[in-house]
N, CA, C and O of each residue as an XYZ file, in Angstrom:
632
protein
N     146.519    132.084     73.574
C     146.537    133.429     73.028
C     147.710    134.211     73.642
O     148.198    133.908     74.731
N     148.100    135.155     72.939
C     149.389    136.102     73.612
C     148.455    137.468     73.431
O     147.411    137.702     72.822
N     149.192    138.111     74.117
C     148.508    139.467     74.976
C     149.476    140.190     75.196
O     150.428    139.513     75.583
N     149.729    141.422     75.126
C     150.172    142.591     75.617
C     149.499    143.612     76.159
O     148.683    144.324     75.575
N     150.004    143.719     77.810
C     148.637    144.314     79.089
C     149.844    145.738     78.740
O     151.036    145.634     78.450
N     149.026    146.991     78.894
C     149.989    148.193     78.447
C     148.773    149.353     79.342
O     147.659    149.330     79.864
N     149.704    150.116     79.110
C     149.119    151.167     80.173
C     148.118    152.280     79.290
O     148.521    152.990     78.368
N     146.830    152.236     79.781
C     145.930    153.314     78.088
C     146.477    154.584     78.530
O     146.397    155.434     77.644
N     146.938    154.940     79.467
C     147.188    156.450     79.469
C     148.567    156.895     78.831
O     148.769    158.100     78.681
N     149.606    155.894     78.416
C     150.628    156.012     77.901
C     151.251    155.331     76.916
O     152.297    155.610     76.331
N     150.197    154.008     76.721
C     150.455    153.125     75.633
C     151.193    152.372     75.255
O     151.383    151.737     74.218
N     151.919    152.548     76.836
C     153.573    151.865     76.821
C     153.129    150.335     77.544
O     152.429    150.027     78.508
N     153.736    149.761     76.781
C     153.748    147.811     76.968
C     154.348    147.681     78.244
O     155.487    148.028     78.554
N     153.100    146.916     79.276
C     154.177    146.986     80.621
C     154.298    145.038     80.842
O     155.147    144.415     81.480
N     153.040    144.468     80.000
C     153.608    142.989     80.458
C     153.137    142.316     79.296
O     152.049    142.532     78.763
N     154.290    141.203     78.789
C     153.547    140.451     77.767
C     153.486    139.095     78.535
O     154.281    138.591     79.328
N     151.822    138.499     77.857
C     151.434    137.725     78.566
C     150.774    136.458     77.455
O     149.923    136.784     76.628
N     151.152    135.364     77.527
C     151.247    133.931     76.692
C     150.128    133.142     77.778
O     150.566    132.523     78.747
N     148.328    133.258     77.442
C     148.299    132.250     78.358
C     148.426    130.832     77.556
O     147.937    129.886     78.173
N     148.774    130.646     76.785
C     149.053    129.006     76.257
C     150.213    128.579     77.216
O     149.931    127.602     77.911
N     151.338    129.057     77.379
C     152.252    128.763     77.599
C     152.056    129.107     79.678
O     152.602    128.496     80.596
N     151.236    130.096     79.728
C     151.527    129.797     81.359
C     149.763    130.039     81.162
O     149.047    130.363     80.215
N     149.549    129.712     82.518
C     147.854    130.055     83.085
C     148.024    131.213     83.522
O     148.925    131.288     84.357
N     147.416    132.311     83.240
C     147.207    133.830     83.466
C     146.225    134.259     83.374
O     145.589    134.254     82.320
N     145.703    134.898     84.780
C     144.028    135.734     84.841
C     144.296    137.211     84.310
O     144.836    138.186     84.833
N     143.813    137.034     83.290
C     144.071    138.255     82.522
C     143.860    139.622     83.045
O     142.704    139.825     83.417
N     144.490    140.377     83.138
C     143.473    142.303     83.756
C     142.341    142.381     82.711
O     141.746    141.466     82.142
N     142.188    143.835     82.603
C     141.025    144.833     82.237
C     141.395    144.518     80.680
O     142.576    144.504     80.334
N     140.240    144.242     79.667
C     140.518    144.053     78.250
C     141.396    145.194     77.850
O     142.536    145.205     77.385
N     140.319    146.425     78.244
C     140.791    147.674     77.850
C     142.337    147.822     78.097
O     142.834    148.896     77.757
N     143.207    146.801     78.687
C     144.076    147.380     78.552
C     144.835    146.187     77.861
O     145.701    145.958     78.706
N     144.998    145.470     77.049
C     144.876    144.492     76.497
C     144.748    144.226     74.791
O     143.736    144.011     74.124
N     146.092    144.322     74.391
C     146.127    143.853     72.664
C     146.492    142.562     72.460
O     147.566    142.023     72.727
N     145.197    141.961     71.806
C     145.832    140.706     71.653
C     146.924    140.734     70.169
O     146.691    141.409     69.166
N     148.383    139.629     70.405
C     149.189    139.983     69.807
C     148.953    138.508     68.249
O     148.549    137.596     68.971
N     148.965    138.140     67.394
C     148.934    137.183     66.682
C     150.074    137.193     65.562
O     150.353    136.214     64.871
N     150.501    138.057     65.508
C     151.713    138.174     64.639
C     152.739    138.003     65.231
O     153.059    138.782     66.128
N     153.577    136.863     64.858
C     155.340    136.410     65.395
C     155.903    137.169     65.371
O     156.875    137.170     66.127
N     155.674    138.280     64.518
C     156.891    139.325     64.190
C     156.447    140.794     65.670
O     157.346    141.344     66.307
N     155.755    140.938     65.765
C     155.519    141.651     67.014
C     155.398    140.812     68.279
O     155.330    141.499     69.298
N     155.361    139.713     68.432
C     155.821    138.870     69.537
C     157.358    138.767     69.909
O     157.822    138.536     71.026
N     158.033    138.985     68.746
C     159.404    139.008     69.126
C     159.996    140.033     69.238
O     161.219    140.156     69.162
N     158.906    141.211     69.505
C     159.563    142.695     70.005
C     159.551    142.230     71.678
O     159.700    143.316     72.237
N     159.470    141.391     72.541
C     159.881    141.279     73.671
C     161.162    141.243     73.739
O     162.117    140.825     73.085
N     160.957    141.753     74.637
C     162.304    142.505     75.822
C     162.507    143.861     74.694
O     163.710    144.088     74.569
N     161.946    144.476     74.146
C     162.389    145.966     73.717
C     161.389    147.038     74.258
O     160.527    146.869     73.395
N     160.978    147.826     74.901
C     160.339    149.201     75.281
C     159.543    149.628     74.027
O     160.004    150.293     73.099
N     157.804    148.970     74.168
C     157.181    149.224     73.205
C     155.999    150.036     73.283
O     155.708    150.498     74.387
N     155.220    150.302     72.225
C     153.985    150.912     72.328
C     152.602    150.677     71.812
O     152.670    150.434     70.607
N     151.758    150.663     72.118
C     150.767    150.315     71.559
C     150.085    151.056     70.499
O     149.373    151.907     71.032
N     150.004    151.094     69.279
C     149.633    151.800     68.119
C     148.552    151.597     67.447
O     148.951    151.701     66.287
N     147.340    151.354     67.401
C     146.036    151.170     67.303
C     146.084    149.552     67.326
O     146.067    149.109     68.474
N     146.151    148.382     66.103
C     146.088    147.562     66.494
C     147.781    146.405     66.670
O     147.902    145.186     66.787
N     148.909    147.639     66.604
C     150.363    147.040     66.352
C     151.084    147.423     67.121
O     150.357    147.630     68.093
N     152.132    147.697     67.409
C     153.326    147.859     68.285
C     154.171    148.563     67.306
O     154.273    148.351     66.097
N     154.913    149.669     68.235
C     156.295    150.264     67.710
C     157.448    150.640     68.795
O     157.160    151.249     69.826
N     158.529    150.306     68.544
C     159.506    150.838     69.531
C     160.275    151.731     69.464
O     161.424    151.782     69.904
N     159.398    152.867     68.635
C     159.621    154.149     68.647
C     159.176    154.745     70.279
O     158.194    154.145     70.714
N     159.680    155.701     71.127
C     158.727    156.017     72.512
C     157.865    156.971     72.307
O     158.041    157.746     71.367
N     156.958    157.069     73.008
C     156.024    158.390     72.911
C     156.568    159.566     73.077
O     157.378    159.554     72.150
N     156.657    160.254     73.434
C     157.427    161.934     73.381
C     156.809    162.472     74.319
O     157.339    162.970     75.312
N     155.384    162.406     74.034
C     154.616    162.582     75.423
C     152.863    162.640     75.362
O     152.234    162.559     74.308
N     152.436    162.747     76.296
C     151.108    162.402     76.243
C     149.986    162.750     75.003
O     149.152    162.051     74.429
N     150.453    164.423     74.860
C     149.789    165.215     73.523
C     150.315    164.509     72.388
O     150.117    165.172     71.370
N     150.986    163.277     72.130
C     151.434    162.597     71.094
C     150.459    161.214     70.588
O     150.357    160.272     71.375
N     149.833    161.166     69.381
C     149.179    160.191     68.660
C     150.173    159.426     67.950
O     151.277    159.737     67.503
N     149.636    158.548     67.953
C     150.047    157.457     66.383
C     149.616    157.827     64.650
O     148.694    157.296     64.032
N     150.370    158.656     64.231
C     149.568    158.550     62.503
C     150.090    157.183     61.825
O     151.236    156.999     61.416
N     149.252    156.458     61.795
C     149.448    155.363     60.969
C     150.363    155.994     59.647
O     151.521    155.664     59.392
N     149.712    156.773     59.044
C     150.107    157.136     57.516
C     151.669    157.792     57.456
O     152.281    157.627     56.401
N     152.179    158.361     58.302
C     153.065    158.734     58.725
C     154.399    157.829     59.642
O     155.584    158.123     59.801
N     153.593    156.652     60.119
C     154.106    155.981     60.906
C     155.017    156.337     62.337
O     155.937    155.720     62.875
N     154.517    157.259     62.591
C     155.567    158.071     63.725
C     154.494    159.424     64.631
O     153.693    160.051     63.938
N     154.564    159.627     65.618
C     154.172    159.724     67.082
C     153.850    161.516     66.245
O     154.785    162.236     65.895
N     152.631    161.833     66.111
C     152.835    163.228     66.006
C     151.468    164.244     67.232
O     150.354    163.959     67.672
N     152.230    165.235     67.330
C     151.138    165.718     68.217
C     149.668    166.168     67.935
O     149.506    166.555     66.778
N     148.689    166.198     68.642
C     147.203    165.752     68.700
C     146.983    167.609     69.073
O     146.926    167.947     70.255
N     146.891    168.536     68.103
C     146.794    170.036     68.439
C     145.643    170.192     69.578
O     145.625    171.188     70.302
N     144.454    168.902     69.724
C     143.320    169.421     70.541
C     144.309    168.891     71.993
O     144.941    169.722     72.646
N     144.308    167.964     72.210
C     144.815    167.889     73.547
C     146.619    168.763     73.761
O     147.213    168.825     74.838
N     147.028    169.207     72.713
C     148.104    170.527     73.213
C     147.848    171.872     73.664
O     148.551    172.572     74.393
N     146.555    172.175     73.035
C     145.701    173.091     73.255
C     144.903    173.208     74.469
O     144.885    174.393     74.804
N     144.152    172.379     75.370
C     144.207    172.001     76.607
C     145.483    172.087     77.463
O     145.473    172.818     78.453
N     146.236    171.605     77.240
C     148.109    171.622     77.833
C     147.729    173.680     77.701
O     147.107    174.273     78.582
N     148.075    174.112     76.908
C     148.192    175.301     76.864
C     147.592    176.231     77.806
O     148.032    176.847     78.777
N     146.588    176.163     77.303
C     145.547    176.664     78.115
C     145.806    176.675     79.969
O     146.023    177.652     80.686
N     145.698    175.392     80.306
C     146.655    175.162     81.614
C     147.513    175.592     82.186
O     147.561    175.962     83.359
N     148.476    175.579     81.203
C     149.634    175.909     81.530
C     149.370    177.192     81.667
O     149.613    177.525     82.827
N     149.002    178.031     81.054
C     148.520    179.689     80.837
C     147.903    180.129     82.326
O     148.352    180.959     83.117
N     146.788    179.335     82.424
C     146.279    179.081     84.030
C     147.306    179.284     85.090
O     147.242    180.243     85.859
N     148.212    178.428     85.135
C     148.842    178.222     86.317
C     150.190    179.426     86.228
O     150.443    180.106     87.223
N     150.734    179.534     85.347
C     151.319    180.813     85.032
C     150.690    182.014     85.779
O     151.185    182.559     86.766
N     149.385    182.388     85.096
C     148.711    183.428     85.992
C     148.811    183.405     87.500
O     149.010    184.404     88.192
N     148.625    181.932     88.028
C     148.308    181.559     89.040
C     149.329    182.194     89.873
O     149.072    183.127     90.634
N     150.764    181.560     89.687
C     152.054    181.890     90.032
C     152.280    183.196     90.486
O     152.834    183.670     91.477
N     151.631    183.718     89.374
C     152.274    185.462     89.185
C     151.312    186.293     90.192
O     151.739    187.204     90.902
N     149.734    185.795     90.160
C     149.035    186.191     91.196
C     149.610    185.814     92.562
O     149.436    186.683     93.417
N     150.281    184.670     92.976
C     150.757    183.948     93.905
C     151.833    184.787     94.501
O     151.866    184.806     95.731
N     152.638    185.421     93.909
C     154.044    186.340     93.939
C     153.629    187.472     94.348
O     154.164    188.111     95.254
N     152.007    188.034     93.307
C     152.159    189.470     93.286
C     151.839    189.661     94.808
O     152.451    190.511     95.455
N     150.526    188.578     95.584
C     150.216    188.263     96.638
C     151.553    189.071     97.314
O     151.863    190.242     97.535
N     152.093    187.859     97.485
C     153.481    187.776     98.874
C     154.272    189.066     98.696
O     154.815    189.639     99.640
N     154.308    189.480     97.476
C     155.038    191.096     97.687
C     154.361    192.259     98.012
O     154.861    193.373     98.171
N     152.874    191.855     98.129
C     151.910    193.152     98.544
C     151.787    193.206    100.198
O     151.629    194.166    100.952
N     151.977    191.209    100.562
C     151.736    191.280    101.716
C     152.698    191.992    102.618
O     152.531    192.694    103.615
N     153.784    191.582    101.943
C     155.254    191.998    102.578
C     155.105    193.219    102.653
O     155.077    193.745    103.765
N     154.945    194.127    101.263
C     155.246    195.823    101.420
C     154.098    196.293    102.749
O     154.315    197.096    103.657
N     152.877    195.508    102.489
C     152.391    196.410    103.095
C     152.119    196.090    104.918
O     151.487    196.706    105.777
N     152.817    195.019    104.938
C     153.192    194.827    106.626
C     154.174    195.716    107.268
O     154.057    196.173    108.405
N     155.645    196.036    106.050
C     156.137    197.664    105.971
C     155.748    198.665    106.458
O     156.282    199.157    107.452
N     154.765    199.161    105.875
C     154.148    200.578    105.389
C     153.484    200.492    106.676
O     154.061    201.092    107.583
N     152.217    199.782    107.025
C     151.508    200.187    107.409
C     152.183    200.430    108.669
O     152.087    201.656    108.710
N     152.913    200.039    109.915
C     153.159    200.839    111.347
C     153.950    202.086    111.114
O     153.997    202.982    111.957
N     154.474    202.131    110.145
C     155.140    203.484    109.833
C     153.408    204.280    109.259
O     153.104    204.853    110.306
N     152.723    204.459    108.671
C     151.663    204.687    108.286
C     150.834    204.949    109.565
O     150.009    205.815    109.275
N     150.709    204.598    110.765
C     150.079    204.591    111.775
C     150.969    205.741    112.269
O     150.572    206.881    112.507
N     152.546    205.172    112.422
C     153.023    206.701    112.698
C     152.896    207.707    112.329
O     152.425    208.404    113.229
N     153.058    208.252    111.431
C     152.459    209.115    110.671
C     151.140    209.744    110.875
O     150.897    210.950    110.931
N     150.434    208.883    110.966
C     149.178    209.813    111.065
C     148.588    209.900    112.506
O     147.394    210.113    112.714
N     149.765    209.671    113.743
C     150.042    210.213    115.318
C     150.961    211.384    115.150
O     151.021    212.214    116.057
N     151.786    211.539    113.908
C     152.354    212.616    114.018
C     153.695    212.225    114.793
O     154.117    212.978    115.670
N     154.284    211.181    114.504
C     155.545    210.655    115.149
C     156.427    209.949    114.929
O     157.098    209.207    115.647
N     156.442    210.333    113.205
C     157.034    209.414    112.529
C     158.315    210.487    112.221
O     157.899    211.614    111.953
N     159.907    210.343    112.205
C     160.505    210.667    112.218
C     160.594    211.048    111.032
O     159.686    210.618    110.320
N     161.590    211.910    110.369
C     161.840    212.523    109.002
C     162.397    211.400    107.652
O     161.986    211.192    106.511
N     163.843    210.703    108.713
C     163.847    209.664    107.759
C     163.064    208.316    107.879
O     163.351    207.604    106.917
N     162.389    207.865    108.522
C     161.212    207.185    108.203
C     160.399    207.558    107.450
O     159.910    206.692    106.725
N     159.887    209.053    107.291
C     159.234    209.780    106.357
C     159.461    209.419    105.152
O     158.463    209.201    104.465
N     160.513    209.284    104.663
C     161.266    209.062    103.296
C     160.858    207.422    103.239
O     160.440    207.101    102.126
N     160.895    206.456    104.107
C     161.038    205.348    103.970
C     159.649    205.058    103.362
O     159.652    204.582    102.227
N     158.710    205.234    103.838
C     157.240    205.123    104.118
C     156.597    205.639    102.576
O     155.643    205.158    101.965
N     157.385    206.663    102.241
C     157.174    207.059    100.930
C     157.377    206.362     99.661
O     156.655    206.409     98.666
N     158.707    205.560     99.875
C     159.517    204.449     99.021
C     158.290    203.396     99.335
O     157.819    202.992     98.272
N     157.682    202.873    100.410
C     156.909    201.992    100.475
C     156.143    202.095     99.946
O     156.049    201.440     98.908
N     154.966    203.123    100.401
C     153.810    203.040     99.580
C     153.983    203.449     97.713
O     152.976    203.093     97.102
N     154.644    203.850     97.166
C     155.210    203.951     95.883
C     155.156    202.590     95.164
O     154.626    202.192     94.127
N     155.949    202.012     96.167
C     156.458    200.557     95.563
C     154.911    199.476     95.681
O     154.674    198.572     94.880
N     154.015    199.850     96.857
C     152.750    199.005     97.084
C     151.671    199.760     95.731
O     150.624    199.164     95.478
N     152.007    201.039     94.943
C     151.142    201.806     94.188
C     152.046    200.883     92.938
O     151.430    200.212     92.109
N     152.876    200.926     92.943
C     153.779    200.313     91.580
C     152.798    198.802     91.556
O     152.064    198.655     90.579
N     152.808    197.755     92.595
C     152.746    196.645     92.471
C     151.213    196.720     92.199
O     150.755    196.021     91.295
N     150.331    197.588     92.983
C     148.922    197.796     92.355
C     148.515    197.923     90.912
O     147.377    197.679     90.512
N     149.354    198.255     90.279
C     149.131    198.705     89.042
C     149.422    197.626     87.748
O     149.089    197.781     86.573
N     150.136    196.514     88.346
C     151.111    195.550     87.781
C     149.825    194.957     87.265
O     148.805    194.961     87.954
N     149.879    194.406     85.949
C     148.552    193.684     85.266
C     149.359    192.918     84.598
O     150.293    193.397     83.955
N     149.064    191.357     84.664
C     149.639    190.080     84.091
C     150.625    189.959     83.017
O     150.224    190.767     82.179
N     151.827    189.336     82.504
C     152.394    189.587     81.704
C     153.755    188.892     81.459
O     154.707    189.106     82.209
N     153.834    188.021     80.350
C     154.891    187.436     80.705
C     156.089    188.392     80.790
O     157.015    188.127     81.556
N     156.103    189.536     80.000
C     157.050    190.602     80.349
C     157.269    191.830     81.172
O     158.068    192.762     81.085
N     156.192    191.498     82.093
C     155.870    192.455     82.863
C     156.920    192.940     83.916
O     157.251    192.153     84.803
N     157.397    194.045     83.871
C     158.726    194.456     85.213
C     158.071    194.732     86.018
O     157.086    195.466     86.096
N     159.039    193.640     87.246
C     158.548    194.249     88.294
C     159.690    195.428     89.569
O     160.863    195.757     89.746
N     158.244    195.659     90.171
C     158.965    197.305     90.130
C     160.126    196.708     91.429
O     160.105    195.614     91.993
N     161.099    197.876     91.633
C     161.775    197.205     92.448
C     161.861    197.773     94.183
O     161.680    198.924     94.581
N     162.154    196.698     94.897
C     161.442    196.857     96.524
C     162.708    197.559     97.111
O     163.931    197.415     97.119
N     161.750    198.394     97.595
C     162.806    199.481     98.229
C     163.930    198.543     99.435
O     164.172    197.349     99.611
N     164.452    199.997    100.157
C     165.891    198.905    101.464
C     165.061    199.350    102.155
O     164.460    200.424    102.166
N     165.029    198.168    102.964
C     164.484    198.256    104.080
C     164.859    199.456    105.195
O     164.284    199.488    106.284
């Protein structure tokens, strides 16, 4: 029998395998097309794919990509792009929460000993001004709600 062992998560042909011709302990079925047609046996040595029960050496494009038979060519699967999306949307947020983090931490490691001065009554005039630019800019970044177009406000001089 001939065999093509291929990877299920990508469908891409990683070994073709003849046990007539050599003795071979086969892997996992599941990953495993048996091949009986000459004419897809002699797609060795080309970068192939596994297509329900045939081969094409067209490449995948990428994971959110199916086989339409009827079509004959790799088209995308809207439920698993839609998952991708979603994700991606996730980690986006994630990022931006991640950022808004580190610029709140920053301003307000700023603010606050000038802020302590201040309310000893010993904070100089132009520190006064500074402290003001700070907390402004920590009220700006408070206010900031998710967005891929969202401006952000800008951090005062130190």
């Amino acid at each position: 029998m001939r065999y093509v062992y291929f990877n299920p998560n990508t469908l891409q042909v990683m070994q073709w395998i003849d046990t007539d011709a050599f003795g071979f302990e086969l892997p996992d079925a599941a990953s495993l097309l048996a091949i009986e047609d000459d004419v897809l046996w002699g797609m060795q040595g080309s970068e192939c794919w596994v297509v329900g029960a045939g081969l094409t050496d067209k490449p995948r494009p990428s994971l959110v990509h199916d086989w339409d038979v009827a079509l004959a060519d790799w088209v995308v699967d809207a439920d698993k792009q839609a998952l991708i999306d979603v994700e991606v949307e996730r980690l986006r947020r994630e990022a931006w929460g991640t950022a808004l983090d580190a610029l709140m931490v920053e301003a307000v490691s700023i603010a606050q000993p000038l802020d302590y001065a201040a309310s000893r009554k010993r904070l100089p005039a132009d520190k006064a001004a500074r402290l003001a630019a700070w907390n402004a800019y920590i009220d700006e970044l408070a206010g900031l709600e998710y967005s891929e177009q969202a401006v952000w406000p800008v951090r005062p001089l130190v």
